[in-house]
PDB file of N, CA, C and O in Angstrom:
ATOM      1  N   UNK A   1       0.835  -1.183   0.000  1.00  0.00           N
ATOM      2  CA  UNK A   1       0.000   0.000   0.000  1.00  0.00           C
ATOM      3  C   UNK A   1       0.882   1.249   0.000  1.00  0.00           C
ATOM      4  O   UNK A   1       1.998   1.249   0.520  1.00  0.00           O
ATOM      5  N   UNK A   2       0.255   2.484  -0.698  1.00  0.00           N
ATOM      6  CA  UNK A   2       1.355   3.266  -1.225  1.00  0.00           C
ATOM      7  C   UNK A   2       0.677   4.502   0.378  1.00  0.00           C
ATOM      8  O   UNK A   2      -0.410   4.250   0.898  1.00  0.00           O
ATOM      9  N   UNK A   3       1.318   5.380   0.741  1.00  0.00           N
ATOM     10  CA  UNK A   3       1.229   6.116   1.477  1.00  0.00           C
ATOM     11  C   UNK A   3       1.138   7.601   0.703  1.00  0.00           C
ATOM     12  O   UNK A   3       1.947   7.913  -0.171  1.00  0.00           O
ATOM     13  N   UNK A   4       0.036   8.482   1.144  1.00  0.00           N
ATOM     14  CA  UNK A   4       0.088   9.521   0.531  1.00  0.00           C
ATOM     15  C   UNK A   4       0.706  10.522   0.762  1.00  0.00           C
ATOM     16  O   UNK A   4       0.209  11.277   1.598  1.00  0.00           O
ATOM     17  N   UNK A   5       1.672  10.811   0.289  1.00  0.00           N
ATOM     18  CA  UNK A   5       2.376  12.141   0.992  1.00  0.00           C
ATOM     19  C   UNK A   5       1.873  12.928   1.310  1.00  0.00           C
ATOM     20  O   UNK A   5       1.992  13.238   2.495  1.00  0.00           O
ATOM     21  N   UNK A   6       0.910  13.809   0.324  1.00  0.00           N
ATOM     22  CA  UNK A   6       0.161  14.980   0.667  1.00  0.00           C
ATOM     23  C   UNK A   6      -0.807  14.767   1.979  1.00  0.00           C
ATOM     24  O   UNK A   6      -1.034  15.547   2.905  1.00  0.00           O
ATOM     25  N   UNK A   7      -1.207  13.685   1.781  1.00  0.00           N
ATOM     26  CA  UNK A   7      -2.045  13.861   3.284  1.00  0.00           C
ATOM     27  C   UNK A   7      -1.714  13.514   4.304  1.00  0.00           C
ATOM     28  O   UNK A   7      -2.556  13.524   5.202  1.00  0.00           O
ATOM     29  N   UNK A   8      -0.061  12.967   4.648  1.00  0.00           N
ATOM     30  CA  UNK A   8       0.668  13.349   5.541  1.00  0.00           C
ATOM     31  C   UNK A   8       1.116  14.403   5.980  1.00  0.00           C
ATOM     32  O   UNK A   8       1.182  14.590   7.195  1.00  0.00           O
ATOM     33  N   UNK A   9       1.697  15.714   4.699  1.00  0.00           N
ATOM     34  CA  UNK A   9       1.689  16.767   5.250  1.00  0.00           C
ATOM     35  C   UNK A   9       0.238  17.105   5.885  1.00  0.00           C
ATOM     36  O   UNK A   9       0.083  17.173   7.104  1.00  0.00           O
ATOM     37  N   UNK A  10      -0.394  17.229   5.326  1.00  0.00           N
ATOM     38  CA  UNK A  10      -1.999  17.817   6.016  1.00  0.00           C
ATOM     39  C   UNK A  10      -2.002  17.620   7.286  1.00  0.00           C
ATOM     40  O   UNK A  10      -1.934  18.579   8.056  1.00  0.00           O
ATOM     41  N   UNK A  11      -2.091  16.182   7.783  1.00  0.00           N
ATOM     42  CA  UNK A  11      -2.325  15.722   9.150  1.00  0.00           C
ATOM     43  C   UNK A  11      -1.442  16.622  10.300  1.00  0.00           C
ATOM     44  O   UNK A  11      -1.606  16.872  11.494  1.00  0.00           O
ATOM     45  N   UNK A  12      -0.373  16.984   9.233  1.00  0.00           N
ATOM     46  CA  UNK A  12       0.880  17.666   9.863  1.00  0.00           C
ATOM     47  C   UNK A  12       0.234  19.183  11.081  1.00  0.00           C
ATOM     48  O   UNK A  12       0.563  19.574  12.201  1.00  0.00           O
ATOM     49  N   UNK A  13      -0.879  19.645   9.964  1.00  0.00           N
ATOM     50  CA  UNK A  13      -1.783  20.787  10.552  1.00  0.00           C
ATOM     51  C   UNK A  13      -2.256  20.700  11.988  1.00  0.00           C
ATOM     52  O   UNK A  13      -3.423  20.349  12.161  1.00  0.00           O
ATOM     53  N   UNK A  14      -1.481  20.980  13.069  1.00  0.00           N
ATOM     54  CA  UNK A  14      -2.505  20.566  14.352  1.00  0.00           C
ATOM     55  C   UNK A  14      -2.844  21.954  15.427  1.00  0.00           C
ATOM     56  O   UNK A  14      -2.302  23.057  15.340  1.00  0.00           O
ATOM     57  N   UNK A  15      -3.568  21.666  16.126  1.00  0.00           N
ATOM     58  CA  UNK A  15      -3.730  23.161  16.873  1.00  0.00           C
ATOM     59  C   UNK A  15      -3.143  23.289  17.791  1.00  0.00           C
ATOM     60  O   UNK A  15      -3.327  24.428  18.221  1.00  0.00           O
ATOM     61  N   UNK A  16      -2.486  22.735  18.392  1.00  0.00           N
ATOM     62  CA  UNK A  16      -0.974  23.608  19.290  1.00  0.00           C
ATOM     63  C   UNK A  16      -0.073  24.249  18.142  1.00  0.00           C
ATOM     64  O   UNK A  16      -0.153  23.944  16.952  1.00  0.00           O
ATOM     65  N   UNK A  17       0.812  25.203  18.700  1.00  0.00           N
ATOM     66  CA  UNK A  17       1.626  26.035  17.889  1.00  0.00           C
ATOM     67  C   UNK A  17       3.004  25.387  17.958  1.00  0.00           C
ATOM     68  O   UNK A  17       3.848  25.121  17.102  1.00  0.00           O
ATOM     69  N   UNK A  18       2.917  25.187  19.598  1.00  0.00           N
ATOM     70  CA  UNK A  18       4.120  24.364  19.841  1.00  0.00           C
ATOM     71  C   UNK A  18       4.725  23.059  18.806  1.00  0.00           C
ATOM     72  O   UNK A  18       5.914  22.899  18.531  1.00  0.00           O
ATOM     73  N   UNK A  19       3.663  22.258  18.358  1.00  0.00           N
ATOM     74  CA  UNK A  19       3.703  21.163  18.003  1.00  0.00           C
ATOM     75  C   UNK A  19       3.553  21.817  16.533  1.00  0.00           C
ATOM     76  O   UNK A  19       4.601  21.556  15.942  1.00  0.00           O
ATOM     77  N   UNK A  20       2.723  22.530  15.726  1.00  0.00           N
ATOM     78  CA  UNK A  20       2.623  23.080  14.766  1.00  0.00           C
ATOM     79  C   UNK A  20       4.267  23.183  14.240  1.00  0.00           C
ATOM     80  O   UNK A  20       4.789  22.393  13.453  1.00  0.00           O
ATOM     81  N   UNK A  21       4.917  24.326  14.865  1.00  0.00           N
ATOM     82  CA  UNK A  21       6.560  24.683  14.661  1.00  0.00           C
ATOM     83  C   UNK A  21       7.604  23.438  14.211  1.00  0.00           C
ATOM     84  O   UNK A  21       8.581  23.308  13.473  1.00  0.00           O
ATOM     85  N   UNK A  22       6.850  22.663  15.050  1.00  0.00           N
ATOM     86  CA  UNK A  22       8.293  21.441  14.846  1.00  0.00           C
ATOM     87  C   UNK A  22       7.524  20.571  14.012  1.00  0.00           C
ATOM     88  O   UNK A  22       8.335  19.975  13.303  1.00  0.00           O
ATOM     89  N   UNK A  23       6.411  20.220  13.757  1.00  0.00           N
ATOM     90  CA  UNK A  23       5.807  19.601  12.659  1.00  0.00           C
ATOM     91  C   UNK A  23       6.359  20.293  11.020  1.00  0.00           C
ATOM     92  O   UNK A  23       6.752  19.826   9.950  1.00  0.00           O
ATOM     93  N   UNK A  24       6.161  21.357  11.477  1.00  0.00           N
ATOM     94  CA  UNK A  24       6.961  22.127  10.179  1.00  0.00           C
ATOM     95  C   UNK A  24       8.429  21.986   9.653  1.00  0.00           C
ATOM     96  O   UNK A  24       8.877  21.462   8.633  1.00  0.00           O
ATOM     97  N   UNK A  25       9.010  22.622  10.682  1.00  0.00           N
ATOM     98  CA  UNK A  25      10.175  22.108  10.594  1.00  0.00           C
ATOM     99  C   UNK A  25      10.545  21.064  10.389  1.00  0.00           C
ATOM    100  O   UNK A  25      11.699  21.048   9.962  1.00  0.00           O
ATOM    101  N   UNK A  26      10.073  20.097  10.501  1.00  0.00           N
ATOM    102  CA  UNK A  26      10.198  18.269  10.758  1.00  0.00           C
ATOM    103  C   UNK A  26       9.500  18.408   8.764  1.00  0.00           C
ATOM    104  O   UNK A  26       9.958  17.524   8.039  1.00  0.00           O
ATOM    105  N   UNK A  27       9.055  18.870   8.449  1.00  0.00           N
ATOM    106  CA  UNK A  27       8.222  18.449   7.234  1.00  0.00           C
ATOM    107  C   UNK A  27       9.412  19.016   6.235  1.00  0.00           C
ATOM    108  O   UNK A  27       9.675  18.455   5.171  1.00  0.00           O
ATOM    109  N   UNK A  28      10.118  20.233   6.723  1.00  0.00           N
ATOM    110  CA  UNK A  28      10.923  21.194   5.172  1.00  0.00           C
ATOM    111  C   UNK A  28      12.206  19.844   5.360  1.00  0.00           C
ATOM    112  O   UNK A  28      12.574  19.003   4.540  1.00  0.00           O
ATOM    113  N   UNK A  29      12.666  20.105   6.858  1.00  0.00           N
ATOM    114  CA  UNK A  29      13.949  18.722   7.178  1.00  0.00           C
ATOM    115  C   UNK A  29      14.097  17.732   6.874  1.00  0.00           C
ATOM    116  O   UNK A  29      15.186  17.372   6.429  1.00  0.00           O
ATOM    117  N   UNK A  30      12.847  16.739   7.022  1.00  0.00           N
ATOM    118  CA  UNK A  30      13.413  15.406   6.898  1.00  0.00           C
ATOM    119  C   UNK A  30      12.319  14.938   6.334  1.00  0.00           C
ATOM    120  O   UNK A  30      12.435  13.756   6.009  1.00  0.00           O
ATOM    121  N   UNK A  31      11.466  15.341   6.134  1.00  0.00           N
ATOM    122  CA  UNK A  31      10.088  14.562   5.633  1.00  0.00           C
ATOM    123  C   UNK A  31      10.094  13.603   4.533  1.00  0.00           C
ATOM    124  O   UNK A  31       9.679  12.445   4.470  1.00  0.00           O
ATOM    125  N   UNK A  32      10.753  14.477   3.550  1.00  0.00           N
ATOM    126  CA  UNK A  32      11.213  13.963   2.047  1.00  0.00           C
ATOM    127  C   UNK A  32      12.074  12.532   1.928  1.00  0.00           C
ATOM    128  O   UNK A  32      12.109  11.789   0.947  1.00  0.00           O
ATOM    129  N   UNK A  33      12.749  12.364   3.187  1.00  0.00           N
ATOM    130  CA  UNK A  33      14.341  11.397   3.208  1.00  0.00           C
ATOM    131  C   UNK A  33      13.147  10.151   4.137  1.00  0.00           C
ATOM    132  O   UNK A  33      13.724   9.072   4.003  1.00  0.00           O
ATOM    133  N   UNK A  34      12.006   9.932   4.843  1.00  0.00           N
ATOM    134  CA  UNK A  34      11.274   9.256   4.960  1.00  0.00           C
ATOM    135  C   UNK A  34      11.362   7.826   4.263  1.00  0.00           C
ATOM    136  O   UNK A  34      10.998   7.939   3.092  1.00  0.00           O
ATOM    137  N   UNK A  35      11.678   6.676   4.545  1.00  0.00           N
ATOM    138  CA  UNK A  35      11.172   5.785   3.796  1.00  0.00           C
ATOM    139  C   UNK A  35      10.034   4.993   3.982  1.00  0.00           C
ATOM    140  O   UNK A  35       9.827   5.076   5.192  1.00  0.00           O
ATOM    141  N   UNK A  36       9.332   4.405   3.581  1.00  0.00           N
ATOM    142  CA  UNK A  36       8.009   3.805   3.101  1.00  0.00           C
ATOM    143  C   UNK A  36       7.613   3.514   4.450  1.00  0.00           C
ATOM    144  O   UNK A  36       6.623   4.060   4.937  1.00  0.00           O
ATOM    145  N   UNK A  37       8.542   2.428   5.292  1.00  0.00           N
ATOM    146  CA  UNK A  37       8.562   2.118   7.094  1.00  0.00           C
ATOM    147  C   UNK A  37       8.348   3.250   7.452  1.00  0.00           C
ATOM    148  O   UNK A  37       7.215   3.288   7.930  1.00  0.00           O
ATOM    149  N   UNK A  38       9.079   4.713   7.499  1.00  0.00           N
ATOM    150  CA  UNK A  38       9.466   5.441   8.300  1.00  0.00           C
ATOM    151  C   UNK A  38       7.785   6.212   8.153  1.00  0.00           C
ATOM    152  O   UNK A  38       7.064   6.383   9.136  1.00  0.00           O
ATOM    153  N   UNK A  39       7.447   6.548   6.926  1.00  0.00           N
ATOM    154  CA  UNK A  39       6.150   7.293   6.691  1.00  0.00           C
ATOM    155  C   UNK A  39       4.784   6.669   7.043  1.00  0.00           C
ATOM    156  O   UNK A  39       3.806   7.399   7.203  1.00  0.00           O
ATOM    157  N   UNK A  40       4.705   5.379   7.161  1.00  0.00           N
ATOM    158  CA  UNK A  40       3.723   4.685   7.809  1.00  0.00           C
ATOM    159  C   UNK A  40       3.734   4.834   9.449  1.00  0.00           C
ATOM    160  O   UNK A  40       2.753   5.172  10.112  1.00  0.00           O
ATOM    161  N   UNK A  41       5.183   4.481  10.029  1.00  0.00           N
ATOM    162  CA  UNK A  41       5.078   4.922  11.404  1.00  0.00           C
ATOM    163  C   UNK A  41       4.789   6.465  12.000  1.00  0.00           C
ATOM    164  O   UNK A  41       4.080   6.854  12.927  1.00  0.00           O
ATOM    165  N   UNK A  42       5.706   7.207  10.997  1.00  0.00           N
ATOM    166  CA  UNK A  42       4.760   8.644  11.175  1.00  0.00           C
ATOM    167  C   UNK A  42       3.525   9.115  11.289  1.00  0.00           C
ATOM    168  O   UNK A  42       3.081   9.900  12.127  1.00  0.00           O
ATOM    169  N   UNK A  43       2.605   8.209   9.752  1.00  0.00           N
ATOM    170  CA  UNK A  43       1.684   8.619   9.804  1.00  0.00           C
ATOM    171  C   UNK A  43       0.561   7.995  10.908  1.00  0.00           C
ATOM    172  O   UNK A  43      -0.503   8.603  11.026  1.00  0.00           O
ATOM    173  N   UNK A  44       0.787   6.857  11.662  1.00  0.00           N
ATOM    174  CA  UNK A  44       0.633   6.250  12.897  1.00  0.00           C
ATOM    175  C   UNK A  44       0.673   7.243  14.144  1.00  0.00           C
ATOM    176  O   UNK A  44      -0.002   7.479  15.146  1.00  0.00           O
ATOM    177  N   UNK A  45       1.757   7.663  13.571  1.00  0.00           N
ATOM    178  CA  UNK A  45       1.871   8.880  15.139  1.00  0.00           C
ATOM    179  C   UNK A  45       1.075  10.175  15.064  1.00  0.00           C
ATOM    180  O   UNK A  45       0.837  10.784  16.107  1.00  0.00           O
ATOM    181  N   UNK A  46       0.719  10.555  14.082  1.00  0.00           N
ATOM    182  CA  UNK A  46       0.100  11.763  13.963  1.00  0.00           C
ATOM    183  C   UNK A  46      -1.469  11.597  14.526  1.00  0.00           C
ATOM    184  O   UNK A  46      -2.230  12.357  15.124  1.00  0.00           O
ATOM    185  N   UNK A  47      -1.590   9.995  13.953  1.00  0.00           N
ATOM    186  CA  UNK A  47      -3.151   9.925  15.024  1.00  0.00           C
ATOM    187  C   UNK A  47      -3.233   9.977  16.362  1.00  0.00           C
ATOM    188  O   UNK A  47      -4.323   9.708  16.868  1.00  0.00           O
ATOM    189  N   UNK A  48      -2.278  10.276  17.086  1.00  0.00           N
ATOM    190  CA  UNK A  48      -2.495  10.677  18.324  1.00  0.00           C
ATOM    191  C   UNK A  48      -2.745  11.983  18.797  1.00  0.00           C
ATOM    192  O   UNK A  48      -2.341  13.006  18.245  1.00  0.00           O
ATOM    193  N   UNK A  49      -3.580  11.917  20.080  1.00  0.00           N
ATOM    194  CA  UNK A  49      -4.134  13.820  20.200  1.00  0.00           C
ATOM    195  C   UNK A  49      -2.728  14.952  20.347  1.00  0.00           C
ATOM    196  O   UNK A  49      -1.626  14.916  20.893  1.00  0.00           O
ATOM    197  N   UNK A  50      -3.121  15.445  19.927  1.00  0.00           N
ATOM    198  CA  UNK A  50      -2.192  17.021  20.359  1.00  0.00           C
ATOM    199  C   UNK A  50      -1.291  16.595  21.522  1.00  0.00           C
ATOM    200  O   UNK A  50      -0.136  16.205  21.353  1.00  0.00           O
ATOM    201  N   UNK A  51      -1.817  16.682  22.562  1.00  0.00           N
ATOM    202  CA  UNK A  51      -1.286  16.781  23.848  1.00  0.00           C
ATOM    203  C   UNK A  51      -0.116  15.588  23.817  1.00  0.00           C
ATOM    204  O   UNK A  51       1.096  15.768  23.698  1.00  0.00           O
ATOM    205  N   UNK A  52      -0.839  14.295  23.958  1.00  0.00           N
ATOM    206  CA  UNK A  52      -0.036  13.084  23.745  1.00  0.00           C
ATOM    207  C   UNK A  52       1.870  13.235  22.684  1.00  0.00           C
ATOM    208  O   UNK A  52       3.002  12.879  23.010  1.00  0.00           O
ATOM    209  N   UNK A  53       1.373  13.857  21.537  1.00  0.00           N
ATOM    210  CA  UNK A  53       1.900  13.457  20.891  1.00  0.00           C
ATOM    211  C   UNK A  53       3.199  14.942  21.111  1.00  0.00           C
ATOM    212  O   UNK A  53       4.426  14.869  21.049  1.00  0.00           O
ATOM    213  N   UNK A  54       2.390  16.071  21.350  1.00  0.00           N
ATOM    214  CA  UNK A  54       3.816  17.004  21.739  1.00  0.00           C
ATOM    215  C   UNK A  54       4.062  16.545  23.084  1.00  0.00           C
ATOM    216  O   UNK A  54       5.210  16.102  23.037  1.00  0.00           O
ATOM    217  N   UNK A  55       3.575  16.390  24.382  1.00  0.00           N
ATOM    218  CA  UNK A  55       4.540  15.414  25.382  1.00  0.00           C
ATOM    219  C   UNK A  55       5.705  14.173  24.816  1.00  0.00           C
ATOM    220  O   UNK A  55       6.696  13.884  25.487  1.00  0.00           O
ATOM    221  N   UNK A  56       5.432  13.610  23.665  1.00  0.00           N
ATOM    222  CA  UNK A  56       6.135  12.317  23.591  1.00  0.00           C
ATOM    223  C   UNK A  56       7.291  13.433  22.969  1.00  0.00           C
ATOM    224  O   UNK A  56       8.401  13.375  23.499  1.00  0.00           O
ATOM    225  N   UNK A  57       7.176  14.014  22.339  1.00  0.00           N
ATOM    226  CA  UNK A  57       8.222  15.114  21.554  1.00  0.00           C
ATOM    227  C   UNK A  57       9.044  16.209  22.432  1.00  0.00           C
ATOM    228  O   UNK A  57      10.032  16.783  21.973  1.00  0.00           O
ATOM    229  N   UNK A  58       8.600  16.413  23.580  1.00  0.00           N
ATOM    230  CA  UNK A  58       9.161  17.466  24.260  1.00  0.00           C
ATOM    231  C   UNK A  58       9.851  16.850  25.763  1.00  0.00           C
ATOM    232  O   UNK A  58      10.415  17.482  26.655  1.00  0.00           O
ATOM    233  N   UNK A  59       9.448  14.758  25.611  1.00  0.00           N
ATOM    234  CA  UNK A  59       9.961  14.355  26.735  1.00  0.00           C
ATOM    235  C   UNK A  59       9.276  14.494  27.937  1.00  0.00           C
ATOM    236  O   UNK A  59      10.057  14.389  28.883  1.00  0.00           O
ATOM    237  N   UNK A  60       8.292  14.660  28.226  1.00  0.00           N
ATOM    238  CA  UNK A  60       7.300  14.745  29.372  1.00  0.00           C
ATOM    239  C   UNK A  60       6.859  13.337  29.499  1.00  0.00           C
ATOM    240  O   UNK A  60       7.052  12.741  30.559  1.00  0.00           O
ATOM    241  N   UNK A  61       6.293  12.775  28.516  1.00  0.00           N
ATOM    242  CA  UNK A  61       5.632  11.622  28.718  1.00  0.00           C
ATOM    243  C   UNK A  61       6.529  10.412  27.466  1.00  0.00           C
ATOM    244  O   UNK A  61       6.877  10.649  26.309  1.00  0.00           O
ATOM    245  N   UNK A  62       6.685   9.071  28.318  1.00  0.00           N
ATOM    246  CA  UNK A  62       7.382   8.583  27.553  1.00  0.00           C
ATOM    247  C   UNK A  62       6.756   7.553  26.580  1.00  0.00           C
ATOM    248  O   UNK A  62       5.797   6.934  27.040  1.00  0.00           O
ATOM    249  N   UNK A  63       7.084   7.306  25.484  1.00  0.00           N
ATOM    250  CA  UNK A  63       5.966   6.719  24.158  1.00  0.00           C
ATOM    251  C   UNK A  63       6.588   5.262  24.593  1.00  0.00           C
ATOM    252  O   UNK A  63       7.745   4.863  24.723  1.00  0.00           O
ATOM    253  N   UNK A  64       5.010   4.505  24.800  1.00  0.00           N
ATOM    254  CA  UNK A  64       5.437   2.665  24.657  1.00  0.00           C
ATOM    255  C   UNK A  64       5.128   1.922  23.688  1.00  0.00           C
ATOM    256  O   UNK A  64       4.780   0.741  23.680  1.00  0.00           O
ATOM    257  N   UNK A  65       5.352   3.100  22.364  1.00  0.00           N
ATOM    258  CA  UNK A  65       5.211   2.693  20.953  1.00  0.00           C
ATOM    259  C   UNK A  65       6.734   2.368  20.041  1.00  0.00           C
ATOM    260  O   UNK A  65       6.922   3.006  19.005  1.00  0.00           O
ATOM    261  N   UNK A  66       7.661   1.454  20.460  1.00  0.00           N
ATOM    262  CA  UNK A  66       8.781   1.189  19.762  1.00  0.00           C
ATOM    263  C   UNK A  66       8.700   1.945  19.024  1.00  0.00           C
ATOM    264  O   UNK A  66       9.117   3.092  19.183  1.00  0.00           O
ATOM    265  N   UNK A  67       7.876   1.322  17.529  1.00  0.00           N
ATOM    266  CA  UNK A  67       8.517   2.126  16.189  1.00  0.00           C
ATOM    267  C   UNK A  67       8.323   3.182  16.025  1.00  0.00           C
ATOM    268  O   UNK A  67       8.671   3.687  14.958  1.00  0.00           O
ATOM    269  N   UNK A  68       7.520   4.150  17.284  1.00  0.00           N
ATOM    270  CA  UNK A  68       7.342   5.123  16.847  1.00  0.00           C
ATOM    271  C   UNK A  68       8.789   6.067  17.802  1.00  0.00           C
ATOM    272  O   UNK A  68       8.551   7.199  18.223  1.00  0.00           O
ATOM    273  N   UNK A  69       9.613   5.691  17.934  1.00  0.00           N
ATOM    274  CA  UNK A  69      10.867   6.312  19.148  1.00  0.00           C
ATOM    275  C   UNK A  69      11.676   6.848  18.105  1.00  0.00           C
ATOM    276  O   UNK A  69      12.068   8.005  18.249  1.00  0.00           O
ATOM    277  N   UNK A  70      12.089   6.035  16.783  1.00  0.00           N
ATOM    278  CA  UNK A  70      12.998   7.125  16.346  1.00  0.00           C
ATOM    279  C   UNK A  70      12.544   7.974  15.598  1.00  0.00           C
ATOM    280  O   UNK A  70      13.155   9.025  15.397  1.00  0.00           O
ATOM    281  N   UNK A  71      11.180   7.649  14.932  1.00  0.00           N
ATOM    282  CA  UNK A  71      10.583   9.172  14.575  1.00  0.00           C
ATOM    283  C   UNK A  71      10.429  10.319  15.772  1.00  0.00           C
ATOM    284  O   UNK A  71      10.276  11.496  15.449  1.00  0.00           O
ATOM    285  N   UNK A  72      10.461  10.057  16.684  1.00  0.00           N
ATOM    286  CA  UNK A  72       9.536  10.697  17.987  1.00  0.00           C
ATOM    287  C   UNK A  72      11.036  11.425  18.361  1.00  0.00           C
ATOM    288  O   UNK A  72      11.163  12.582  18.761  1.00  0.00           O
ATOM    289  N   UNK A  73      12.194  10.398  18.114  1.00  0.00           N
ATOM    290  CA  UNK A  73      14.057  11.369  18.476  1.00  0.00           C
ATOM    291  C   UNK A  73      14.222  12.209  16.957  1.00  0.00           C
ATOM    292  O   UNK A  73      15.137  13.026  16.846  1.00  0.00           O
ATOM    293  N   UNK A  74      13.636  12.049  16.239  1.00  0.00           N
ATOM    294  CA  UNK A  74      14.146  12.777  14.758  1.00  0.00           C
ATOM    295  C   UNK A  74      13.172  14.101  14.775  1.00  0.00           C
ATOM    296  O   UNK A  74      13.723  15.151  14.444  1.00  0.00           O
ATOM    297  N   UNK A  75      11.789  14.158  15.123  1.00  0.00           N
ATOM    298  CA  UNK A  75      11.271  15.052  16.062  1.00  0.00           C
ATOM    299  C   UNK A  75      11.490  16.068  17.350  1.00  0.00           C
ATOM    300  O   UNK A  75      10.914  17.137  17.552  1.00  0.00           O
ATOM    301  N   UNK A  76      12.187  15.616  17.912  1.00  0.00           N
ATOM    302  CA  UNK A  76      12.454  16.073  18.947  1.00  0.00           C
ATOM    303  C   UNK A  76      13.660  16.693  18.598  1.00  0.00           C
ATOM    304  O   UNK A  76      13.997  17.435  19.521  1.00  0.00           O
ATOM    305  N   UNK A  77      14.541  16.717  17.573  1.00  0.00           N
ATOM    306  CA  UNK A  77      15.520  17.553  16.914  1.00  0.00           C
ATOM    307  C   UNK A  77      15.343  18.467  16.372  1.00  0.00           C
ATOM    308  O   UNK A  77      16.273  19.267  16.281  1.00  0.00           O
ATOM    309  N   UNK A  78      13.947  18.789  15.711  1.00  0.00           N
ATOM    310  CA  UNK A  78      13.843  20.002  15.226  1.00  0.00           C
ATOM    311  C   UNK A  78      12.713  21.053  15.536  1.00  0.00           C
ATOM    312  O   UNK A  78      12.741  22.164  15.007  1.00  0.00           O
TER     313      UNK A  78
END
């Protein structure tokens, strides 16, 4: 199954600003260099709420989602 890029960026859209910024950044950086694994686990992570998902990014709360850890450290870089 092919993954859609474009509506990965979209999902990218969320209403914290906080999380907004580095979603962005995370999208011009590395989005593109993604492989097929890497964009499925992303797009996995984005279904999580706001809150959840900038805690797992800012280190507050820790993710007990393996594959989602090195997207969640490649995140947390930018």
């Amino acid at each position: 199954m092919t993954i859609n890029r474009g509506k990965v960026r979209w999902q990218c859209r969320r209403s914290l600003l906080e999380l907004d910024l580095v979603l962005a950044r995370f999208l011009e950086q590395e989005f593109d260099c993604l492989n097929d694994g890497q964009l499925a686990d992303f797009e996995d992570l984005l279904r999580c709420d706001d809150y959840d998902l900038w805690a797992f990014i800012n280190g507050s709360k820790p993710c007990e989602v393996t594959r989602w850890k090195k997207i969640i450290a490649r995140l947390s870089q930018c």
